[in-house]
C-alpha positions in Angstrom: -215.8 8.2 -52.0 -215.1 8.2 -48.0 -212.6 10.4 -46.0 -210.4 9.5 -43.6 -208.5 12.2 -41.4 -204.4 10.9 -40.9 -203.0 13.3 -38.2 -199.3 12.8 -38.1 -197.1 13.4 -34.9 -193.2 14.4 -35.1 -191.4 14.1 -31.9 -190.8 16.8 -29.4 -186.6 16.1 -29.7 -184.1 18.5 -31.4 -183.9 17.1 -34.9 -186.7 15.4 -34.8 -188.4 17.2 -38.2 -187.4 16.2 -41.6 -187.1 17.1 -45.0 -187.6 13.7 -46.5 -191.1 13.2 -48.3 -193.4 11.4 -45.9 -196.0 8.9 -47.4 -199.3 7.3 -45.8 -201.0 4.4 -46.5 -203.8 2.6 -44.3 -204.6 -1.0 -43.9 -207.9 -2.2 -43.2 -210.0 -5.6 -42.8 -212.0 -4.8 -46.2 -209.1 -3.0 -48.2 -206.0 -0.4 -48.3 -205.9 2.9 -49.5 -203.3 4.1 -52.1 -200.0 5.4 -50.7 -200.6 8.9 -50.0 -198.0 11.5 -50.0 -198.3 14.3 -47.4 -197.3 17.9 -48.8 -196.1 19.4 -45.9 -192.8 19.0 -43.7 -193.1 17.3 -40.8 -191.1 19.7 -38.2 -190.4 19.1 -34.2 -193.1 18.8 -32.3 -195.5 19.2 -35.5 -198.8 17.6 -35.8 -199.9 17.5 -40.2 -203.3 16.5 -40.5 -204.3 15.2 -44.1 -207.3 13.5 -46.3 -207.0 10.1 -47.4 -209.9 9.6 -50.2 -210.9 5.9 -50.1 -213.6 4.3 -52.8 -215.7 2.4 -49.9 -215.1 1.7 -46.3 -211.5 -0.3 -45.4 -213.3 -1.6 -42.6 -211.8 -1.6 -39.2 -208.5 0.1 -39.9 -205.5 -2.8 -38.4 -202.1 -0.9 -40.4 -200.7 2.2 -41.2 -197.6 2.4 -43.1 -195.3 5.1 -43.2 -192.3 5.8 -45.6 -189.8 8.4 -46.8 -187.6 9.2 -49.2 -185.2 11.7 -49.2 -186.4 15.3 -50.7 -185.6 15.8 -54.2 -183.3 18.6 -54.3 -181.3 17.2 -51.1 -181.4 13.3 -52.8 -177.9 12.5 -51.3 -178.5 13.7 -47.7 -180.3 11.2 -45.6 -182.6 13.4 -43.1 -184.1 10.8 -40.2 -187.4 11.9 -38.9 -188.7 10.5 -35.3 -192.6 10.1 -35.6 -194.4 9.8 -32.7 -197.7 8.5 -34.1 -200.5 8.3 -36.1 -203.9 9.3 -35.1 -206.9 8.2 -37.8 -210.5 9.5 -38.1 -212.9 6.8 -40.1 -216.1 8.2 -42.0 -217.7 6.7 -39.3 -216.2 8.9 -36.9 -214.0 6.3 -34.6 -210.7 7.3 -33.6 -207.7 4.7 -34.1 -204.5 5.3 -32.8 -201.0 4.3 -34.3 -197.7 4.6 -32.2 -194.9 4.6 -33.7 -192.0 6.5 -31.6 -189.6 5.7 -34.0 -186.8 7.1 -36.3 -187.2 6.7 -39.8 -184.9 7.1 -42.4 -185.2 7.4 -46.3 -186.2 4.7 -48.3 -187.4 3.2 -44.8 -191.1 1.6 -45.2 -191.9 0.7 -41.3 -195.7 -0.8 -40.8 -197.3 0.1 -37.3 -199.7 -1.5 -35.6 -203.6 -0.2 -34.2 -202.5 0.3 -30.6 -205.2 -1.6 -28.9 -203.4 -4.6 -27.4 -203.7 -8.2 -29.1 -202.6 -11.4 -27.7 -201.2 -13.3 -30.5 -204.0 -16.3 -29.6 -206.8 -13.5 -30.4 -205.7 -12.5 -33.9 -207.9 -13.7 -36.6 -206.6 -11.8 -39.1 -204.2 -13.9 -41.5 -202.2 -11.1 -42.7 -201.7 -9.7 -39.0 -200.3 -13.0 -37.8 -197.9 -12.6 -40.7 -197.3 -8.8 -39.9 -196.4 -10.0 -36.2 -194.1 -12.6 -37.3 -192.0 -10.3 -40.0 -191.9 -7.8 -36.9 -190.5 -10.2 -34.5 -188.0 -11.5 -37.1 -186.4 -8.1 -38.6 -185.9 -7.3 -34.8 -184.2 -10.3 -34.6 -181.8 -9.4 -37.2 -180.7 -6.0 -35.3 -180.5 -7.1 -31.7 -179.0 -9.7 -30.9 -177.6 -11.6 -28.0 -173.8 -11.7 -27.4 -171.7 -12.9 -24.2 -169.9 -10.0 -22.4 -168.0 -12.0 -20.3 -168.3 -15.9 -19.1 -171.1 -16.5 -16.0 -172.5 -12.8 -16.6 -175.6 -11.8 -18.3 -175.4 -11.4 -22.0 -175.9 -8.2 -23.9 -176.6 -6.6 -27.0 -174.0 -7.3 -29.9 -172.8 -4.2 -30.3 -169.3 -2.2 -30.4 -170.4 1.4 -30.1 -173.1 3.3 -29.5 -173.4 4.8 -32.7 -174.2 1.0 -34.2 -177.2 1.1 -32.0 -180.7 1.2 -33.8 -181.9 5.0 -33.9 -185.0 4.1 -32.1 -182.9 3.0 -28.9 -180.0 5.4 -29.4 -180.2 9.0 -27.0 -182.5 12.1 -28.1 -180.2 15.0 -29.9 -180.8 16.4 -26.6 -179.6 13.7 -24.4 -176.6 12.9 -26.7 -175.2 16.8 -26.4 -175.9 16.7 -23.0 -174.6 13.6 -21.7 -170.4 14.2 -21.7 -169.8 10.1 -20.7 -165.9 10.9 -20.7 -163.8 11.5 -18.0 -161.9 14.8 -19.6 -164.7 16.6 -19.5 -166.5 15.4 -16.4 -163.1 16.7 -14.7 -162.9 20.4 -16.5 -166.7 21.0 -15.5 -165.7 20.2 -11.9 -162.4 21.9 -11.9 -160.4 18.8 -11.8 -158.3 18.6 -14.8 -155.1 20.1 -13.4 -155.4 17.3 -10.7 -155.8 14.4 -13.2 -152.4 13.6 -13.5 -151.0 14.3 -10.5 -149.7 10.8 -8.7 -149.0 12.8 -5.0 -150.7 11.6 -2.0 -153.0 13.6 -0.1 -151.1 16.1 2.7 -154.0 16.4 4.7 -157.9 16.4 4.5 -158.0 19.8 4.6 -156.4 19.7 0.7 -158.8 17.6 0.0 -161.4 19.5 0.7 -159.8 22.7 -0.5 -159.2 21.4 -4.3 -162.9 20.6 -4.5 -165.2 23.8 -4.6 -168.3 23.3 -7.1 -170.9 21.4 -7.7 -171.6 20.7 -4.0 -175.1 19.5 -2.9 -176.4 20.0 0.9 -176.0 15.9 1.3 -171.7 16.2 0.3 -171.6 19.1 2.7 -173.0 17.0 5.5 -171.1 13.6 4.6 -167.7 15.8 4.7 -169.0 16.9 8.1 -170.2 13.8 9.3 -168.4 10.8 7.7 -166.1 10.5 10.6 -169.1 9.7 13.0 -170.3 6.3 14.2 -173.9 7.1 13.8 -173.8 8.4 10.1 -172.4 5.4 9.4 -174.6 3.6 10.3 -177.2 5.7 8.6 -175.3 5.0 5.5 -176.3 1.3 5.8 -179.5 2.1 6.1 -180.5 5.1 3.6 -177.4 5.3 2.0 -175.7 4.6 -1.8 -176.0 0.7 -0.5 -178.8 -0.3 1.9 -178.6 -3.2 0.1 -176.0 -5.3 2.4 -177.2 -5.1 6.2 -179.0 -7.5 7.9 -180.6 -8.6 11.5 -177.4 -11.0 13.2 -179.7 -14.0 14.6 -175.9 -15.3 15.1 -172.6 -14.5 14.9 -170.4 -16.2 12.1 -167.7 -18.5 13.7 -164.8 -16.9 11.4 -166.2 -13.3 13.5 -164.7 -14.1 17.0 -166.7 -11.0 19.0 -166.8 -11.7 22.8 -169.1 -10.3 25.1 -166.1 -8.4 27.3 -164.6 -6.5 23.4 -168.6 -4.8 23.3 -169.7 -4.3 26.6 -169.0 -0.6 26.3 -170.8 -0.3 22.9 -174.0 -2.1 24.5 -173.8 0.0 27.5 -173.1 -3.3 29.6 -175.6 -5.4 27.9 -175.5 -8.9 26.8 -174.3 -9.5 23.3 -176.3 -12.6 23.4 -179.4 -11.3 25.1 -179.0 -8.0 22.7 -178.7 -10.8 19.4 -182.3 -12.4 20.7 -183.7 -9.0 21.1 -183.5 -8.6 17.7 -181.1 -5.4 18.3 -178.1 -6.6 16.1 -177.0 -6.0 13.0 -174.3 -7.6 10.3 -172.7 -6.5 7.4 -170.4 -9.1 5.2 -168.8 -8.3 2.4 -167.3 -11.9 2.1 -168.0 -11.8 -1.3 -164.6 -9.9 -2.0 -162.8 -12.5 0.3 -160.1 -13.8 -2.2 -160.6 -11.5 -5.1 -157.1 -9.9 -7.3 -156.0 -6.5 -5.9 -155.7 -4.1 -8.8 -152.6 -2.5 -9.6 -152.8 1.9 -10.1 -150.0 3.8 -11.0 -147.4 1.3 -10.8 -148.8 0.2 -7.1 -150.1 -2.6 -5.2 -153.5 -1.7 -3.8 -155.5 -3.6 -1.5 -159.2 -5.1 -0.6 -160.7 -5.8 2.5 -163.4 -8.0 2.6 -164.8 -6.8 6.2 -167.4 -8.0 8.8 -169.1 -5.3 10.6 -171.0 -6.1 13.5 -174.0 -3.2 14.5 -176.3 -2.4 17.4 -179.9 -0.8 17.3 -180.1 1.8 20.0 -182.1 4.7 20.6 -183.5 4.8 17.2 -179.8 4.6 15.8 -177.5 2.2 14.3 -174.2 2.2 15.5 -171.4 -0.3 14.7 -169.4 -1.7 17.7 -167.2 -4.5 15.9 -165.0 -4.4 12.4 -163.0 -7.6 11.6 -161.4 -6.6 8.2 -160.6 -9.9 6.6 -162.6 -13.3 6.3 -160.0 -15.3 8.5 -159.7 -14.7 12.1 -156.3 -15.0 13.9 -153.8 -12.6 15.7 -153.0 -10.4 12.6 -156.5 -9.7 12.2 -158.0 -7.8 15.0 -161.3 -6.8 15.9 -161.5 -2.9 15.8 -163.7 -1.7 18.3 -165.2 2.1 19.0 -162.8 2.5 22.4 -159.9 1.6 20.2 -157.8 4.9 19.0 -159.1 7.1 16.9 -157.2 6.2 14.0 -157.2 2.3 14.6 -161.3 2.8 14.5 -161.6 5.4 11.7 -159.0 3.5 9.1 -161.1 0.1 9.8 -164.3 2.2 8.9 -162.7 3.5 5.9 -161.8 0.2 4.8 -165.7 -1.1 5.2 -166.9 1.8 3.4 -164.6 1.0 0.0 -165.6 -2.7 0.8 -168.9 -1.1 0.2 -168.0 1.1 -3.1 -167.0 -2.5 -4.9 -170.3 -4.4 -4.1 -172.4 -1.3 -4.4 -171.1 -0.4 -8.1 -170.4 -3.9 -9.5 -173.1 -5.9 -7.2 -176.0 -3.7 -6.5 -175.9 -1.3 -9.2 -173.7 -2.5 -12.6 -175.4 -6.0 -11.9 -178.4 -6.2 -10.8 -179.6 -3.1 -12.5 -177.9 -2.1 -15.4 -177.3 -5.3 -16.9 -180.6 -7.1 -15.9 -182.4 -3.6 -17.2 -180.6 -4.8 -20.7 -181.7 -7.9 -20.5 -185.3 -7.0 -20.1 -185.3 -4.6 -23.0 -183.3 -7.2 -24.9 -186.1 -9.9 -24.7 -188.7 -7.6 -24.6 -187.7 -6.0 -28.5 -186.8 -9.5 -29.6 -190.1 -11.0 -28.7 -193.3 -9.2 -28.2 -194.9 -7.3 -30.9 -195.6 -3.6 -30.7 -199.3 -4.9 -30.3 -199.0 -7.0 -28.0 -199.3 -5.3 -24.2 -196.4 -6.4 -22.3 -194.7 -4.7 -25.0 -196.8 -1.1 -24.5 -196.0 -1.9 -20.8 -192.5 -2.1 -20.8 -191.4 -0.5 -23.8 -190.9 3.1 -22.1 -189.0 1.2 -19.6 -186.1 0.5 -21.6 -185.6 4.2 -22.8 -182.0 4.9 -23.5 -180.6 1.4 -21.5 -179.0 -0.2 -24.5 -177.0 2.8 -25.2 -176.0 3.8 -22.0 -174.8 0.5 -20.9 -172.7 0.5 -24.4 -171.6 3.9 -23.6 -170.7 2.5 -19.4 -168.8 -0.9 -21.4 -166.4 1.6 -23.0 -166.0 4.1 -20.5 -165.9 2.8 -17.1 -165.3 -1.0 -17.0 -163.2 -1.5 -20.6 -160.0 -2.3 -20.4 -158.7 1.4 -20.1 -162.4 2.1 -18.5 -162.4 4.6 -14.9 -163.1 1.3 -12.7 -160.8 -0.5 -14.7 -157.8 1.6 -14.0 -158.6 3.8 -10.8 -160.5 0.7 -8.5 -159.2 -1.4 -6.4 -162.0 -3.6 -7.4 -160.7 -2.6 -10.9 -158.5 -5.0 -13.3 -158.5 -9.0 -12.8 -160.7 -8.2 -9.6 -163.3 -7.0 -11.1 -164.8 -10.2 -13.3 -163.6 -12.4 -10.2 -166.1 -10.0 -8.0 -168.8 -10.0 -10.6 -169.1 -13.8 -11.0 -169.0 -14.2 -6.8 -171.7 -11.4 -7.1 -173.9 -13.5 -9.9 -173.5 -16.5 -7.8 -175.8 -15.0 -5.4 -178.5 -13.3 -7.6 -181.6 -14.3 -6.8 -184.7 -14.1 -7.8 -186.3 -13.7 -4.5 -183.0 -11.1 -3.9 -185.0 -9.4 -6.5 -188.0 -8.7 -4.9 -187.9 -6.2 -2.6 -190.7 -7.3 -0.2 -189.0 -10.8 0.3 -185.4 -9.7 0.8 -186.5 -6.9 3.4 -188.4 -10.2 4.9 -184.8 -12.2 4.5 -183.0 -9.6 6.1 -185.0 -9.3 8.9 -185.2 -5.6 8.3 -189.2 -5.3 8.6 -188.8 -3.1 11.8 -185.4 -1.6 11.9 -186.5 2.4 12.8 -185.7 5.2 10.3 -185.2 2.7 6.8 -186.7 5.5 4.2 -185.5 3.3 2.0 -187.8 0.3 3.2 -190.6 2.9 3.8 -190.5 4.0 0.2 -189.6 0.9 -1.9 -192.1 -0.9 0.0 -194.5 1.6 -1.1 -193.8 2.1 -4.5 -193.6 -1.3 -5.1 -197.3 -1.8 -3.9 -198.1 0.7 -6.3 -196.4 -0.7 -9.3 -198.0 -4.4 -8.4 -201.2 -2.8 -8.0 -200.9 -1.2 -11.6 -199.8 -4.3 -13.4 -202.3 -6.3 -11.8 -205.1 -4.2 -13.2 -203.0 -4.2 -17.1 -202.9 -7.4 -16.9 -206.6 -8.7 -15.6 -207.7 -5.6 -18.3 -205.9 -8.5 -21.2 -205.6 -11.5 -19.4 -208.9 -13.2 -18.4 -207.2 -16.3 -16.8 -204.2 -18.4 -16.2 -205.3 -20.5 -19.6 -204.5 -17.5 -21.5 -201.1 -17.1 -19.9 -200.0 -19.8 -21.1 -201.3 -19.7 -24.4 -199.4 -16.7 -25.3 -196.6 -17.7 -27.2 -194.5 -14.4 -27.3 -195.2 -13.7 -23.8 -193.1 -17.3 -23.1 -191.0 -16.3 -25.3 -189.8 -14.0 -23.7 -189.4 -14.9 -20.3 -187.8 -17.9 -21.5 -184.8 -15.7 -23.1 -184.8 -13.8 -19.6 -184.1 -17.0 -18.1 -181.3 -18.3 -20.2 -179.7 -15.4 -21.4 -180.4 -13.3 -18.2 -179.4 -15.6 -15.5 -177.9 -18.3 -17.8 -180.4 -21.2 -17.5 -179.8 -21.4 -13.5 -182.8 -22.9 -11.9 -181.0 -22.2 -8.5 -181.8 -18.4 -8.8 -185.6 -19.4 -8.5 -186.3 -17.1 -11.9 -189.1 -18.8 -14.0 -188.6 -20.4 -17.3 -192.5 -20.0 -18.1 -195.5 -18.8 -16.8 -198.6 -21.1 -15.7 -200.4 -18.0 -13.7 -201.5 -14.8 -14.4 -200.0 -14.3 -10.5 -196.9 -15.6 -11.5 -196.9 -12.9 -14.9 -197.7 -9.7 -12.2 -195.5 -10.6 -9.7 -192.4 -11.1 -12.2 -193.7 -7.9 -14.4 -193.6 -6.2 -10.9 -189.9 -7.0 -9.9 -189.1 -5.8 -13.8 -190.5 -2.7 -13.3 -189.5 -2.2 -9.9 -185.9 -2.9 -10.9 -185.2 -0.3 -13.7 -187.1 2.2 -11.9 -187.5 2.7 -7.6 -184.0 0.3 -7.7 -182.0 1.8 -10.0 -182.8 5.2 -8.4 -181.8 4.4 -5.4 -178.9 2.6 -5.4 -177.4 5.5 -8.5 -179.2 9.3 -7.9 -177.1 9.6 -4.4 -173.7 8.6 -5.7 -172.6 11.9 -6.0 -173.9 13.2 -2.8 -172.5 9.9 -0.3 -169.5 9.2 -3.0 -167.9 12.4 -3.9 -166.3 13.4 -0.8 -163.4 10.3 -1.3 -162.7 9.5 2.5 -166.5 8.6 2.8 -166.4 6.1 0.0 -162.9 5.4 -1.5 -162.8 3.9 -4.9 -159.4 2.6 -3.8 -156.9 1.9 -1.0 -153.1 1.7 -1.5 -151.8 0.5 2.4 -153.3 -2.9 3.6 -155.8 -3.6 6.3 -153.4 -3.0 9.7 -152.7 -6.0 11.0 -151.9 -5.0 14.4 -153.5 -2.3 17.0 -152.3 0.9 18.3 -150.0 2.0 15.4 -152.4 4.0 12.8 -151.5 7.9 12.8 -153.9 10.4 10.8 -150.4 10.3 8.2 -151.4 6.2 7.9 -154.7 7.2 6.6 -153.6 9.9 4.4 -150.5 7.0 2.8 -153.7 4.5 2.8 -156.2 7.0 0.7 -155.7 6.9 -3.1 -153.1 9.1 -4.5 -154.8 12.3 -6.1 -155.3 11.6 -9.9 -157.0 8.2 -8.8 -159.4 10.1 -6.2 -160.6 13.0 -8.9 -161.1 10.3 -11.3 -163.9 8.4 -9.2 -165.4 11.9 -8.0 -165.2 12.3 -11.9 -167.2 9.1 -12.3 -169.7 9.2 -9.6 -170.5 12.9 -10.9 -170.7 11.9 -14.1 -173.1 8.6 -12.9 -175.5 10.9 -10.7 -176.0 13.9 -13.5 -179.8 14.1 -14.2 -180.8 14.9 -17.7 -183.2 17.5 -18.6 -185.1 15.1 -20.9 -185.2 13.2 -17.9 -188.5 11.2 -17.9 -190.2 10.6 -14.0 -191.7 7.2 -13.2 -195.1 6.6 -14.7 -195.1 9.3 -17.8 -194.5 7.1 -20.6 -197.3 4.6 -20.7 -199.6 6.8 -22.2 -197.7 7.0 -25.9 -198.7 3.5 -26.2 -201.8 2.3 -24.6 -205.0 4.0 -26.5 -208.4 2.3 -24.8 -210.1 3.9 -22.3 -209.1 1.6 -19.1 -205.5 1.1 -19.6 -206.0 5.0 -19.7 -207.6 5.4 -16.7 -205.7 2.9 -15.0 -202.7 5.1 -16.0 -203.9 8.6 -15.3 -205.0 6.7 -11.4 -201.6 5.8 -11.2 -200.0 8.8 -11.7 -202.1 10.4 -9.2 -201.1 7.9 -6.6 -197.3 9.0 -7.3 -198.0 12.6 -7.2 -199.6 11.8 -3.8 -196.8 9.8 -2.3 -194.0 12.4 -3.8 -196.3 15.1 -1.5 -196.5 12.7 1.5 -192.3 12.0 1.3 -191.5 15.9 1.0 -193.7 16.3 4.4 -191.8 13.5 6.2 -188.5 14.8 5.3 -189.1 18.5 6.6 -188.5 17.0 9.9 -185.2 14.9 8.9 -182.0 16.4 9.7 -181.0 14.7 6.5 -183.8 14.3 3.7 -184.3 11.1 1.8 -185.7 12.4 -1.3 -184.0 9.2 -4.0 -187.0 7.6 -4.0 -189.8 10.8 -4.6 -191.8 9.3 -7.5 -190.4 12.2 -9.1 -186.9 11.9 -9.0 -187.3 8.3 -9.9 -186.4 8.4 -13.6 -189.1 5.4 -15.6 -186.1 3.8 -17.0 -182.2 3.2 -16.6 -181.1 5.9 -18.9 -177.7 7.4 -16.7 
């Protein structure tokens, strides 16, 4: 007889343990052992260790498979356990390791893989081929691909959360935590009496008055600030949305800006010479031009779809020109700093809840939420748990399925926060999100190429260049070690059948078959494999973090980042009064309800995972580890090196420190 050693991991999460009887059995090339039980309960955070007796040798060990049943004297109560893995000791004293990270319920036989990564051309084993295949196919079965809405990307086909696979649903942890409804986002910030109320706003000072918790340092300085042409430019820059601005190599003709309305603002300058210079700077939000008004309590409100025209001075951004619809002509005017007080503020106001619509719909709902979904979509439809794009992406899905199911019923359903307190909400809001699709790219993607596009390579002070860039060197750096570690050439590439598999079902599903958007519907280079794994990770990690951790801090104070406007854009000069801007502001139940939202949105978790801590459950030999552990280092360094820069900032950047990045889109 021969002894194996099974050490068997149960989660760290509440609930995690179980009652249920857990049984073992082992697969090898030369034979399987009997199916062991293990006569101890497997409790959170438990390791049991336990001897399986084999007559001879099983040979290299390739399965383990794990069931449960529910504990005799409880045989009606069904209690899920999440195991973590499986670690094996041979008689010949080799270590194998077997993740699972999975809940299993009774009567549930799930077989796991040997973690070391297998590309499916390198299997020789018969019955592993066949094990790979049955894998793929049963997660066919549970996730499958459904259209949200026509010219978007598709989802998971799923209702409510609670239909969602365990292994993809939130810890105990997160689930108690995470209060995704707006009644009780409103009593913990002292709200709730206000939720109902349909008044306007007498004065800023009530404003600020009714809101007295919860406030970070960043909210105190945008209520300070927000009136102030150079923190909005900042905004553009290292704000919610640094996403729109971009160098002017030359004005747009529908932006009629002569040299006589700026001369002030460029300190007698030349617009033109200034434009050559490389010292102006453009925001459009065209992409609202057009789009359906929603309609809140009972009342017309209104979208601009601006043009802001900027200037580079002295290290600092300042605009000097806003044109508030598409169309030029006499009841359009170009707002200019030397105009009145109000006349400049109110066209400000209306740029920065231009900027709420394509920052939540465009940058954030868009290109990260739903292109995070379908990335974990294709990703548990098509590879393996073997195979190592899986291990290398797998931790990079945590918690996205369900909290896109939980945003789909909360915030943009038909009775969703958006929905019904947006002005972007309503019929606008699919017009907006098709006009936004139209212009996802793949090159928009990627961060080094649109920084390139925009012509934003040298703008001063851009922490968000300074640290993207950077963090995206890192993570290409990473994946092009993973995948030269399983990859040998460009031959193997493209022999990997799940690996086209899936980016094939990115391509159609993801971006709908559109060969305009420059997304690939194969791979033919192991270059072509890092960069696009690159943009993945980059996406539901450094991106998402950036455009959704400050939400709270730049959208909370409502003047600063309205999530709706209820007067028009002036059509004339000279007659706004502080009393216009207050009628133009939302009334007061539809401003608590998007500090609600963007409180709720910006809430970290304490399960909250950093970027670059999950690889580890899943990879098992000794490079990927190393290549791991050298990676984290590299973050730890670069969250250091951010937290020295920003001692000296009057207003820290801290949304990109490696560790406030979380390593998926899980909020």
């Amino acid at each position: 007889m021969v002894k194996y050693t099974v050490k068997v991991f149960t989660g760290e999460m509440l609930l995690a343990g179980t009652l249920n009887s857990v049984y073992v059995k082992l697969v090898g090339t030369k034979g399987e052992s009997k199916r062991v039980y293990i006569p101890k309960t497997a409790c959170q955070g438990s390791m049991i260790e336990h001897n399986v007796s084999c007559p001879s040798s099983l040979g290299p060990l390739e399965f383990v498979v794990l069931d449960t049943e529910p504990y005799a004297l409880l045989a009606y109560i069904n209690d899920d356990w999440f195991c973590s893995k499986v670690m094996v000791t041979t008689p010949e004293g080799d270590t194998a390791s077997f993740p699972c990270y999975r809940w299993i319920s009774g009567y549930e036989r799930l077989v796991f893989r040997e973690a070391t990564g297998k590309l499916i051309f390198n299997e020789t084993c018969p019955e592993a081929i066949e094990e790979r295949k049955k894998e793929l196919q049963s997660r066919h079965e549970v996730y499958c691909w459904s259209i949200y809405a026509e010219g978007l990307p598709q989802i998971m086909k799923v209702d409510r959360a609670f239909e969602l696979p365990a292994e993809v649903r939130f810890s105990f942890t997160k689930d108690l935590e995470f209060k995704f409804t707006l009644a009780e986002a409103l009593v913990e910030l002292n709200l709730a009496g206000l939720s109902t109320n349909k008044e306007q706003w007498k004065s800023l000072d009530e404003l600020s008055r009714v809101f007295n918790c919860h406030k970070t340092d960043v909210y105190d300085y945008v209520e300070k600030n927000w009136k102030e042409d150079e923190f909005f430019g900042y905004q553009l820059l290292n704000g919610l949305n640094p996403m729109m601005i971009h160098r002017c190599s030359k004005l747009p003709e529908n932006f009629p800006v002569t040299e006589d309305m700026v001369k002030a603002s460029l300190f007698g300058k030349s617009l033109v010479a200034e434009i050559k210079k490389g010292n102006i700077f453009l925001v459009d939000y065209k992409r609202l031009h057009g789009v359906t008004a929603n309609v809140i309590n009972g009342k017309q409100h209104f979208l601009a779809a601006p043009l802001c025209l900027l200037y580079m001075t002295d290290n600092k951004l300042m605009p000097i020109a806003i044109q508030l619809k598409q169309d030029p002509g006499e009841d359009n005017p170009i707002f200019l700093p030397t105009d009145s007080e109000y006349d400049w503020l109110l066209a400000k106001i209306f740029v920065r809840s231009a900027d709420f619509a394509e920052h939540e719909l465009n940058f954030h709902l868009l290109r990260t939420h739903l292109l995070a979904e379908v990335f974990a979509m294709s990703t548990l439809r098509n590879l393996p748990m073997v195979h190592p794009i899986y291990k290398l992406l797998i931790s990079h899905s945590r918690y996205t399925l369900q909290i896109n199911t939980l945003a789909r019923q909360a915030l943009i359903s038909d009775n969703g926060v958006i929905t019904e307190n947006a002005s972007i909400g309503g019929t606008g809001m699919m017009e907006f999100l098709k006009n936004a699709m139209a212009s996802l790219t793949y090159s928009s993607l990627c961060m080094p190429e649109d920084i390139t596009a925009r012509g934003l390579e040298s703008i001063p002070n851009f922490f968000y260049r300074e640290d993207g860039l950077r963090l995206w060197d890192i993570v290409h750096r990473f994946v092009q070690k993973m995948i030269g570690h399983y990859y040998t050439c460009d031959s193997d590439v493209q022999k990997d059948s799940e690996l086209q598999n899936w980016i094939k079902e990115i391509f159609f599903h993801g971006f709908l078959a559109e060969t305009s958007t420059g997304i690939p519907q194969s791979f033919s280079l192991m270059t072509e494999l890092i960069k696009f794994l690159t943009m993945v990770i980059f996406t539901v990690t450094v991106q998402h973090a950036a455009l959704n951790n400050g939400q709270f801090d730049f959208g909370g104070w409502m003047p600063n980042f309205a999530i709706a406007l209820q007067q028009p854009p002036p059509t004339t000069k000279g007659q706004c009064t502080e009393s216009t801007m207050l009628k133009t502001f939302p009334d007061i139940n539809t401003t608590v309800h998007g500090m609600a939202a963007v409180y709720l949105l910006s809430s970290q978790s304490t399960d909250f995972v950093a970027f670059g801590n999950g690889y580890q459950d899943h990879f098992s030999e000794k490079t990927p580890l190393e290549l791991i552990h050298e990676t984290q280092n590299v973050l730890k360094k670069y969250n250091f090196e951010i937290q020295g820069r920003n001692v000296s900032l009057p207003l820290s950047y801290t949304y990109l420190n490696p560790n406030n990045v979380e390593n998926s889109v899980a909020l």
